[in-house]
C-alpha positions in Angstrom: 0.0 0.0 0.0 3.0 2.3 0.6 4.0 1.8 -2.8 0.8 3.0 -4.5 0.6 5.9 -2.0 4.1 7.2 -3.3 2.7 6.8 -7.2 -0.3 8.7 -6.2 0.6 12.1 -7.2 -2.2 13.6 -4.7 -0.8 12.2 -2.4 2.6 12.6 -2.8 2.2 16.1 -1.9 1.0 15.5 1.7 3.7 12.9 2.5 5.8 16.0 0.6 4.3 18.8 2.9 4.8 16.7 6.0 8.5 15.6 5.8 9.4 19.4 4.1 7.2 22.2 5.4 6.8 24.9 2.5 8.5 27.7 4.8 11.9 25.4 5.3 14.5 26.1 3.3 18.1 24.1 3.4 21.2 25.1 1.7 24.0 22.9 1.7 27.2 24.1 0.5 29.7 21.6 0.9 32.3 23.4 0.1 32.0 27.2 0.9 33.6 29.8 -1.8 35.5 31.6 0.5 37.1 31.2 3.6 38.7 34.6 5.5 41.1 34.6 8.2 42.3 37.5 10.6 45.5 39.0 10.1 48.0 41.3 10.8 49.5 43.7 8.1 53.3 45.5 8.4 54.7 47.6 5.7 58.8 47.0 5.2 59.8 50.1 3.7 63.3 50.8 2.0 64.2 53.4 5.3 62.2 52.3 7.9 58.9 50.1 9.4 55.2 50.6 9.8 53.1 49.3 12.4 51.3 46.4 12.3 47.5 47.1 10.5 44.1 44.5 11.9 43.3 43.1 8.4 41.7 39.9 6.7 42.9 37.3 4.3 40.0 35.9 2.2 41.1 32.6 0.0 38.8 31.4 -3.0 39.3 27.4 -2.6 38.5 26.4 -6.0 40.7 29.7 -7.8 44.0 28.9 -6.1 45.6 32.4 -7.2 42.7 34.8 -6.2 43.1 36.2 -2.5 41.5 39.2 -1.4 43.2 41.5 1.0 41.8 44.0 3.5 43.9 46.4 5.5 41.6 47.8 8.6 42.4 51.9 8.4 41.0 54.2 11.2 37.8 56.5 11.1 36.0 52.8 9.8 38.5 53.0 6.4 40.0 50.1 4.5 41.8 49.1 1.7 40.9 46.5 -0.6 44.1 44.4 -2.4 42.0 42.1 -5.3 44.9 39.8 -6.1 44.8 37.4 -8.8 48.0 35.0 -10.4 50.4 37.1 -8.4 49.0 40.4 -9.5 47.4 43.0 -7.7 44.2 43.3 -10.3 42.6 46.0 -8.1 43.1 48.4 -5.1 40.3 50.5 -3.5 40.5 52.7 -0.5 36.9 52.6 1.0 35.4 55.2 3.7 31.9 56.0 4.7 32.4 59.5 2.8 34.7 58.5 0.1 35.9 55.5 -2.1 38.9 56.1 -4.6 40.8 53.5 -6.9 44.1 53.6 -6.1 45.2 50.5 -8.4 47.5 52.9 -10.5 49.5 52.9 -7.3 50.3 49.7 -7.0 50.2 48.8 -11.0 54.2 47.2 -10.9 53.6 45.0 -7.9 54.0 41.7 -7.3 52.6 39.7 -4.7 54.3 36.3 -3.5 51.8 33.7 -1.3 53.0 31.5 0.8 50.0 29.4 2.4 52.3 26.8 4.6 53.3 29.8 6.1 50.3 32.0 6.4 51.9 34.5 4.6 50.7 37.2 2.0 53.9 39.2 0.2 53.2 42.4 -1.8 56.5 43.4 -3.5 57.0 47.5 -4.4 58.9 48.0 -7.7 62.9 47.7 -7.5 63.7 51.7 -6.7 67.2 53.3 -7.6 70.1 52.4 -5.1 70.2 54.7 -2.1 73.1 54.9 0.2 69.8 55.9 3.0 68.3 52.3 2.2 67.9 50.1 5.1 67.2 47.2 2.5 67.0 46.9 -1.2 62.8 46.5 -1.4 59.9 47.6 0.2 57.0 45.5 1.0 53.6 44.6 2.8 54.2 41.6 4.8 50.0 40.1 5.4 50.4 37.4 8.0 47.3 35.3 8.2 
């Protein structure tokens, strides 16, 4: 009898309605798109250091050369690194008042991504040799 109810289309809408409500909805998303981590940004420059910046990773598991990099900036600013195959595609400094594209800045970069170490490089340009130089380049160092 079981077997007929499940042919009868009538009523294989109430067995439907009373093992899956109408107002429940499941996702399932076995593997999520994205996954962001918490991390801690420090500029190397040629003559001297920044301070470590609050930002995020975010890792796109099925494009294994897109990151996404966010550097936390007071007054609730940021600035948003789109990397793709060791490029930086896209950079956009983001405020509640303003929003400018700052990729021509960082058009000759090149960023280096280390994931057994947690590690996010983004290499300046080589500059012209400077006797005032601490080191030779200047870099964000992202550690995840």
């Amino acid at each position: 009898m079981s077997l007929l109810l499940l042919f009868n289309t009538s009523e294989l809408s109430k067995v439907k309605n009373k093992f899956f409500p109408s107002n429940t909805i499941a996702i399932v998303n076995p593997q999520p798109r994205q996954k962001s981590y918490a991390a801690t940004a420090q500029f190397w420059g040629r003559v001297a250091n920044g301070v470590k910046q609050p930002s995020t990773v975010t890792l796109y598991p099925k494009q294994e050369n897109r990151l996404l990099v966010i550097m936390i900036l007071p007054q609730d600013c940021g600035r948003f690194f789109e990397i793709d195959d060791q490029q930086i595609k896209k950079v956009t400094y983001s405020c509640p008042e303003q929003e400018k594209d700052e990729s021509a800045d960082y058009q000759n970069w090149k960023v280096e991504h280390n994931s057994l170490m947690k590690e996010v490089k983004m290499i300046a340009p080589p500059a012209n040799s400077n006797p005032l130089y601490i080191r030779d380049e200047a870099f964000w160092l992202i550690q995840y």
